[in-house]
DRENTORKOL-3810 file (N, C-alpha, C; in nm, 4 decimals):
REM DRENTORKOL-3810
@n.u->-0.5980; n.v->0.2082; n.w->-1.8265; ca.u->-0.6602; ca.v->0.1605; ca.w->-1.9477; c.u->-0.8078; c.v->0.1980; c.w->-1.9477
@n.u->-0.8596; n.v->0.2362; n.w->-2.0749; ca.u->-1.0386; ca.v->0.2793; ca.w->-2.0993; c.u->-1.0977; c.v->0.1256; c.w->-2.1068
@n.u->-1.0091; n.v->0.0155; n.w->-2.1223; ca.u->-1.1124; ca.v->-0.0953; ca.w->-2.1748; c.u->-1.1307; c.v->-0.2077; c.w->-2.0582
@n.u->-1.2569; n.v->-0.1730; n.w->-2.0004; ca.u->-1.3296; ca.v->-0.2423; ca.w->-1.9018; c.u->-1.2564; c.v->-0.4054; c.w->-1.8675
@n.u->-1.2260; n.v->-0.4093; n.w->-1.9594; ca.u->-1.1975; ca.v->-0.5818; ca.w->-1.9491; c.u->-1.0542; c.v->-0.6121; c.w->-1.9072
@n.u->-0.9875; n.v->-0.5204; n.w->-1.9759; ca.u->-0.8704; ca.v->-0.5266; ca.w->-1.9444; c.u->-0.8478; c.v->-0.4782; c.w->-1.7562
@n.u->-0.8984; n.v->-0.3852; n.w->-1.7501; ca.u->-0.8993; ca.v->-0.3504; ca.w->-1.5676; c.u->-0.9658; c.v->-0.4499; c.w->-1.5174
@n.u->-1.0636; n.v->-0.5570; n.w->-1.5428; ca.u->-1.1210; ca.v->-0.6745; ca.w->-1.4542; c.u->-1.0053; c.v->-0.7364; c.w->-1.4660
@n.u->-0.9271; n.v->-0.7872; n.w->-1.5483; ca.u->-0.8106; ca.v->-0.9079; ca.w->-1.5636; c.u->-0.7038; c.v->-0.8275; c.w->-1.4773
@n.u->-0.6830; n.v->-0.7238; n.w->-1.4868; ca.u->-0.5926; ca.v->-0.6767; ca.w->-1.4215; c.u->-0.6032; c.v->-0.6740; c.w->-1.2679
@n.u->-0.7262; n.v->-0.6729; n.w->-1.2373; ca.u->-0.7608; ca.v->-0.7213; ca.w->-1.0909; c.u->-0.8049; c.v->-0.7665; c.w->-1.0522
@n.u->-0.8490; n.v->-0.8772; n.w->-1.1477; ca.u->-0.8071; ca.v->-1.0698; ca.w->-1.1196; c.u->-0.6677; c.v->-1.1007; c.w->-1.1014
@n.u->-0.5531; n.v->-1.0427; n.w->-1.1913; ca.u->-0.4129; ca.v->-1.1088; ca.w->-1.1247; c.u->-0.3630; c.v->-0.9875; c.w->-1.0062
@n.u->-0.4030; n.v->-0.8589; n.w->-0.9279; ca.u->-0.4162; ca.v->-0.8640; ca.w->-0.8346; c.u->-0.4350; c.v->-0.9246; c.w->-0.7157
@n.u->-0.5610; n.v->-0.9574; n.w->-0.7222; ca.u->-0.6564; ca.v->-1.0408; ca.w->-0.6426; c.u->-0.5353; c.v->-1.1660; c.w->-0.6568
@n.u->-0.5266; n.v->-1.2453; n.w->-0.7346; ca.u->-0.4366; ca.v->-1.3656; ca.w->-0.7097; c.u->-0.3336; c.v->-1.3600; c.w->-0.6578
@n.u->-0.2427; n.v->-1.2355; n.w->-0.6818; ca.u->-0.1007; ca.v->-1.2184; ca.w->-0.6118; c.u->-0.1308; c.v->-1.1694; c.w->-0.4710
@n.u->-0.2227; n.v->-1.0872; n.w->-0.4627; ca.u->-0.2483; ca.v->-1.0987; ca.w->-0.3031; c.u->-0.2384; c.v->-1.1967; c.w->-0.1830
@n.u->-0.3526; n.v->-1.2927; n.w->-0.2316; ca.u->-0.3859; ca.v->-1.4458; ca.w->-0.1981; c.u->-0.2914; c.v->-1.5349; c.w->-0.1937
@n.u->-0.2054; n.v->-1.5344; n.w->-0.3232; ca.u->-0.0489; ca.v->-1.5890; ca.w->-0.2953; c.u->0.0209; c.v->-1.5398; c.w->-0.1855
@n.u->0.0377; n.v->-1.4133; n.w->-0.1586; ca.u->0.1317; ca.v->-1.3519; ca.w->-0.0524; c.u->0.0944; c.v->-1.3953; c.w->0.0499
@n.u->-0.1006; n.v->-1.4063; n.w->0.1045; ca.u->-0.1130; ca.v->-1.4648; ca.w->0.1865; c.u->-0.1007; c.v->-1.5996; c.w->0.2338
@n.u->-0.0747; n.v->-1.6544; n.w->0.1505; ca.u->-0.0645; ca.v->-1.8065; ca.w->0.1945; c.u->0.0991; c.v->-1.8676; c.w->0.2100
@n.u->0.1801; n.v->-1.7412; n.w->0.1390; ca.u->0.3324; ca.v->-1.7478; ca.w->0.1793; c.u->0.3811; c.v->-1.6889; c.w->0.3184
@n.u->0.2624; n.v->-1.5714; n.w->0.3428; ca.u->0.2716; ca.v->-1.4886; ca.w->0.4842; c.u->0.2344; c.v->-1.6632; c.w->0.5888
@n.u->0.1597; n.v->-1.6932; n.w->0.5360; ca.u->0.0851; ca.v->-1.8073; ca.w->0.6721; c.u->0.2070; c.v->-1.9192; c.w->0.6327
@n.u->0.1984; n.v->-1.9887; n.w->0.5592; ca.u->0.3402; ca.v->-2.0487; ca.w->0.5363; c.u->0.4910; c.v->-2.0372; c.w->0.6206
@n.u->0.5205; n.v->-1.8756; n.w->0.6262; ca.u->0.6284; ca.v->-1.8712; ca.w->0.6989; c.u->0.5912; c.v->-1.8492; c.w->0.8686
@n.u->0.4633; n.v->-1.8220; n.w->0.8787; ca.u->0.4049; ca.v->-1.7820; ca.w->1.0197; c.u->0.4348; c.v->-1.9408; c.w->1.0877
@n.u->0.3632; n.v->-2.0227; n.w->0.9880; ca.u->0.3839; ca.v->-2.2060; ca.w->1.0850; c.u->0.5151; c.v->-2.2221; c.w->1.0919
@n.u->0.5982; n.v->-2.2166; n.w->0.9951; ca.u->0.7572; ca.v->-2.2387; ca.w->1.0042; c.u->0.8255; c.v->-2.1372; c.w->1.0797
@n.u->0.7977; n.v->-2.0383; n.w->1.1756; ca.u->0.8324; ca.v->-1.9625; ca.w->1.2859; c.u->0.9145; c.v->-1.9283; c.w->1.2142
@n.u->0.9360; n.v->-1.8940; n.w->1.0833; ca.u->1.0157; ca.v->-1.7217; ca.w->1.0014; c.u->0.9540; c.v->-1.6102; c.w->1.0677
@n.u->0.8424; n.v->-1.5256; n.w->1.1420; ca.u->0.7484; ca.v->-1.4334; ca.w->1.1637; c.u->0.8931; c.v->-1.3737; c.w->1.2402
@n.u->0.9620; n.v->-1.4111; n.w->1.3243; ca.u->1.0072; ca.v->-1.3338; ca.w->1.3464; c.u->1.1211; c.v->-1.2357; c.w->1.3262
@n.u->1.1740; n.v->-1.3305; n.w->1.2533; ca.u->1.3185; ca.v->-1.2711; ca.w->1.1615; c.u->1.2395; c.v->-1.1568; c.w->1.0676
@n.u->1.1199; n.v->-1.1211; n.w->1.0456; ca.u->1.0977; ca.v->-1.0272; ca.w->0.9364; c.u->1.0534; c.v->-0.8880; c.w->1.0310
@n.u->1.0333; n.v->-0.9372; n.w->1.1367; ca.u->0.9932; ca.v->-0.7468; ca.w->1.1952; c.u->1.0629; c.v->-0.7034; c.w->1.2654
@n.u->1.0467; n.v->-0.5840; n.w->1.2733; ca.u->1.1729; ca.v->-0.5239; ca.w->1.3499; c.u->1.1573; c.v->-0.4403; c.w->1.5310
@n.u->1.0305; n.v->-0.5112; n.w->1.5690; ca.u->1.0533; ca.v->-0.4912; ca.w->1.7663; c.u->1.0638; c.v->-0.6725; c.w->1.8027
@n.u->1.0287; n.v->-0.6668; n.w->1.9151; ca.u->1.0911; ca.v->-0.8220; ca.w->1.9591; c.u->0.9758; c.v->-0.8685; c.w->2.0558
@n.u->0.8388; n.v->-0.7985; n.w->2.0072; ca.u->0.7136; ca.v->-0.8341; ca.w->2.0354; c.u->0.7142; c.v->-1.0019; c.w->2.0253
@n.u->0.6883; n.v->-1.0705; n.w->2.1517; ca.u->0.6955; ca.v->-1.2152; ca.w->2.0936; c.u->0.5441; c.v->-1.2964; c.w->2.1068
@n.u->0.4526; n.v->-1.2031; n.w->2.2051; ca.u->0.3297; ca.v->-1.2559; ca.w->2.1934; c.u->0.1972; c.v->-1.2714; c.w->2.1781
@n.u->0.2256; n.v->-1.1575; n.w->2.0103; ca.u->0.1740; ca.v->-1.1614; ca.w->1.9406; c.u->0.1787; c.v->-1.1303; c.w->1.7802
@n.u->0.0857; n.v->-1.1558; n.w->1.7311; ca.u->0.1697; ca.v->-1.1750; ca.w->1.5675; c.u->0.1691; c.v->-0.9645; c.w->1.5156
@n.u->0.2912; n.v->-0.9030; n.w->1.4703; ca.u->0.2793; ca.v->-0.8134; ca.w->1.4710; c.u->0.2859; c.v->-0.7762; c.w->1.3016
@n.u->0.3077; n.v->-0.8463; n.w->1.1914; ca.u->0.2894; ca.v->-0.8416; ca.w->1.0828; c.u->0.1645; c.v->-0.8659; c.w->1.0165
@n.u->0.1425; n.v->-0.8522; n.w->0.9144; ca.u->-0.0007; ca.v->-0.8828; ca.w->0.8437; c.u->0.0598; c.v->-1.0451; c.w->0.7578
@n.u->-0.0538; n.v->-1.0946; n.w->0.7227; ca.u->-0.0035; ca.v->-1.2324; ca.w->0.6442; c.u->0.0247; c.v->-1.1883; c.w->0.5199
@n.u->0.0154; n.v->-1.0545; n.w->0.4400; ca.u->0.0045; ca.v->-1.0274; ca.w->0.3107; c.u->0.1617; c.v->-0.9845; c.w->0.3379
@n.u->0.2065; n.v->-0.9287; n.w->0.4463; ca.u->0.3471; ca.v->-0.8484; ca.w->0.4055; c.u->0.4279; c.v->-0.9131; c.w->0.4782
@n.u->0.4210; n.v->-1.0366; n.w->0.5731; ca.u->0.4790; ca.v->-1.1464; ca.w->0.6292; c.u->0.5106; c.v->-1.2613; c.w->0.4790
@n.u->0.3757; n.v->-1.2437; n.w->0.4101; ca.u->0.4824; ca.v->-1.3483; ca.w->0.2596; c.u->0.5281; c.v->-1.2792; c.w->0.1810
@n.u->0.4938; n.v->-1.1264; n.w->0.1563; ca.u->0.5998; ca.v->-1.0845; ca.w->0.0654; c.u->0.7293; c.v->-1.0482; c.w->0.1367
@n.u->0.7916; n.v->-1.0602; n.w->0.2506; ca.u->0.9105; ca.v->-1.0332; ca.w->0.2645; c.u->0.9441; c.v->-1.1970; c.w->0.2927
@n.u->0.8763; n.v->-1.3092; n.w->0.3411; ca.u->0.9212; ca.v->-1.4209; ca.w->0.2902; c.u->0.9332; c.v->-1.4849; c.w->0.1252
@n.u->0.8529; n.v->-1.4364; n.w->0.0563; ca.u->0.8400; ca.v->-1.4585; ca.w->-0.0458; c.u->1.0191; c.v->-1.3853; c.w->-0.1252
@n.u->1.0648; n.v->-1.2859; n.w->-0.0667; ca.u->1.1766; ca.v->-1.2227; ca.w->-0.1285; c.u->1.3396; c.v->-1.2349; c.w->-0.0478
@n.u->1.3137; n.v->-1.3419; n.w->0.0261; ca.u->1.3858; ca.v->-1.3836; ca.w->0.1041; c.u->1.4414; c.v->-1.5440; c.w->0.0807
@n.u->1.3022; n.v->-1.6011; n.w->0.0971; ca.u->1.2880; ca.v->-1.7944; ca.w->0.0476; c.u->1.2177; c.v->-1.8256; c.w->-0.0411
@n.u->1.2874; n.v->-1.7858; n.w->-0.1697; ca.u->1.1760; ca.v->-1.8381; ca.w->-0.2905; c.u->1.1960; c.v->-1.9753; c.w->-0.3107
@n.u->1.1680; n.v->-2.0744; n.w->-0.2319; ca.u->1.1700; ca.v->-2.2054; ca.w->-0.2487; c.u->1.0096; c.v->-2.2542; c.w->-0.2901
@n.u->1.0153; n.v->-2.3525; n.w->-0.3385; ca.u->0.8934; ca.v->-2.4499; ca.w->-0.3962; c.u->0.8461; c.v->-2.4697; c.w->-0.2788
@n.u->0.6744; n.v->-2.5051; n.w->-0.3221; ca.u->0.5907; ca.v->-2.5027; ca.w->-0.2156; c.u->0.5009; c.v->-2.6050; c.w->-0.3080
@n.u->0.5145; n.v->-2.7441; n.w->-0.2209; ca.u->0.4412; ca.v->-2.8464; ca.w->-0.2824; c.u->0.2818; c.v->-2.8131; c.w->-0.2787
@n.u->0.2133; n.v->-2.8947; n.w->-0.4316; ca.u->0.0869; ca.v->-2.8643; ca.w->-0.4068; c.u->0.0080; c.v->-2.9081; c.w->-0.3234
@n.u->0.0514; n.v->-3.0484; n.w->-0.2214; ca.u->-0.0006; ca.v->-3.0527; ca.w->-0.1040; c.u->-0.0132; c.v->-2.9169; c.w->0.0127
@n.u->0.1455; n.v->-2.8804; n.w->0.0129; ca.u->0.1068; ca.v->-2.7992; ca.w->0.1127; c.u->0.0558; c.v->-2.6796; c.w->0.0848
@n.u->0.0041; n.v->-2.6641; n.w->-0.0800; ca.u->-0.0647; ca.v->-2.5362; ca.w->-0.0742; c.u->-0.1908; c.v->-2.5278; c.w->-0.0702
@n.u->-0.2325; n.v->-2.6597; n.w->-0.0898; ca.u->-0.4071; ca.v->-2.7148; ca.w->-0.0312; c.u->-0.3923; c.v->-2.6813; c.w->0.1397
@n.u->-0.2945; n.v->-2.7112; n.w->0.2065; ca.u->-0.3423; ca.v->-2.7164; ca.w->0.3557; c.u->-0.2882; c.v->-2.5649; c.w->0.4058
@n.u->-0.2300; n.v->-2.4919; n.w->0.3211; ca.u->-0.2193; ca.v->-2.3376; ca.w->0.3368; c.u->-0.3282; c.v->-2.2882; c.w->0.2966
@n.u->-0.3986; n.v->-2.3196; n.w->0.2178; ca.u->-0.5367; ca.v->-2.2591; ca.w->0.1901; c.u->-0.6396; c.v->-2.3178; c.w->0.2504
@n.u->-0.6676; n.v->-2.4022; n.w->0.2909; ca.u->-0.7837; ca.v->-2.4174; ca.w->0.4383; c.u->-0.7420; c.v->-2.3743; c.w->0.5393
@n.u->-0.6264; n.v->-2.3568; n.w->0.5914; ca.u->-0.5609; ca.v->-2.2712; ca.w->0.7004; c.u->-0.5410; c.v->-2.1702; c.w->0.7005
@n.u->-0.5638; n.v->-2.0421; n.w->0.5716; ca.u->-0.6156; ca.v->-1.9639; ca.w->0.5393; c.u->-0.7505; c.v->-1.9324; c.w->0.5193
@n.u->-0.8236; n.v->-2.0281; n.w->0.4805; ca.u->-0.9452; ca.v->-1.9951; ca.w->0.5016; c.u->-0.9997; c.v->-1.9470; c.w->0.6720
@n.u->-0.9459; n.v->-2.0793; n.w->0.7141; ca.u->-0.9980; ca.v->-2.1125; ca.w->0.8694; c.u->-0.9626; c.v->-1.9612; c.w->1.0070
@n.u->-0.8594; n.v->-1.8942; n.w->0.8961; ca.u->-0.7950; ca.v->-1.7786; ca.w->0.9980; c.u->-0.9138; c.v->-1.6519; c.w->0.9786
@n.u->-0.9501; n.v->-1.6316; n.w->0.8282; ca.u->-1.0091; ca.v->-1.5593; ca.w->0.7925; c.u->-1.1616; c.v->-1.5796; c.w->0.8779
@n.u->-1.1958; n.v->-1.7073; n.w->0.9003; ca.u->-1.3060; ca.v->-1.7019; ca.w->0.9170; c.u->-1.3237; c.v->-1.6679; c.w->1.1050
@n.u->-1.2040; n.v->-1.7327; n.w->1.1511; ca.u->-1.1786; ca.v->-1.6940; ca.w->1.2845; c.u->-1.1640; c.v->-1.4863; c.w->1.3510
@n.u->-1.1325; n.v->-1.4599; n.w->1.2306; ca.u->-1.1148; ca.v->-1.3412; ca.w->1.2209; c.u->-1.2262; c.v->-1.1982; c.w->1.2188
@n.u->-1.3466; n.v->-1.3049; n.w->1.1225; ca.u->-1.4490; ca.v->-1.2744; ca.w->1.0901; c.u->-1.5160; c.v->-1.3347; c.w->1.2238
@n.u->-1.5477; n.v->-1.4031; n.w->1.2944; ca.u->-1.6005; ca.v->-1.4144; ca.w->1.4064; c.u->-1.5418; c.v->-1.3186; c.w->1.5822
@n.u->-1.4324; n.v->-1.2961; n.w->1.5542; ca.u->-1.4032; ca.v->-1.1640; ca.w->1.6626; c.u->-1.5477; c.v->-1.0677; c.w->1.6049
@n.u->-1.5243; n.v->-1.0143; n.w->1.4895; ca.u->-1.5789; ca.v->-0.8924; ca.w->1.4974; c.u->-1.7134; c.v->-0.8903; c.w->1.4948
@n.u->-1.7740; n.v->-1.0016; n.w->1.5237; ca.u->-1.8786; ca.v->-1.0039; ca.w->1.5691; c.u->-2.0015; c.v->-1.0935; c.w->1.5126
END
């Protein structure tokens, strides 16, 4: 599309479906799904990303996800990110 506005909205609901995936990736990571989705038998350590750990949970268990637990998926998302951001220095 030429019209500026329309490509920001369009990656604003990017940006949101991302963020969703991640918090369905971390979602199935606490409920120990992580491993039924990859395919070596690496067990100690996480070998998926959280974005493609919820979209193959996300297309697997489309079950409801109370809005409690999507407040404490998103500070537990925050808290990874920020842990993440402190490795690198």
């Amino acid at each position: 599309s030429r019209c500026p506005r329309r490509i920001e909205i369009l990656l604003l609901i990017a940006v949101l479906a991302s963020y969703a995936l991640c918090l369905l990736g971390l979602q199935a990571r606490e409920a120990g799904h992580e491993r039924r989705f990859q395919s070596n038998s690496v067990k100690d350590k996480h070998v998926l990303s959280l974005w493609r750990l919820g979209l193959e949970y996300a297309r697997t268990y489309a079950g409801d996800i109370s809005p409690e637990r999507l407040r404490e998926l998103e500070l537990a998302l925050r808290r990874e990110v920020h842990r993440q951001a402190q490795e690198l220095g």
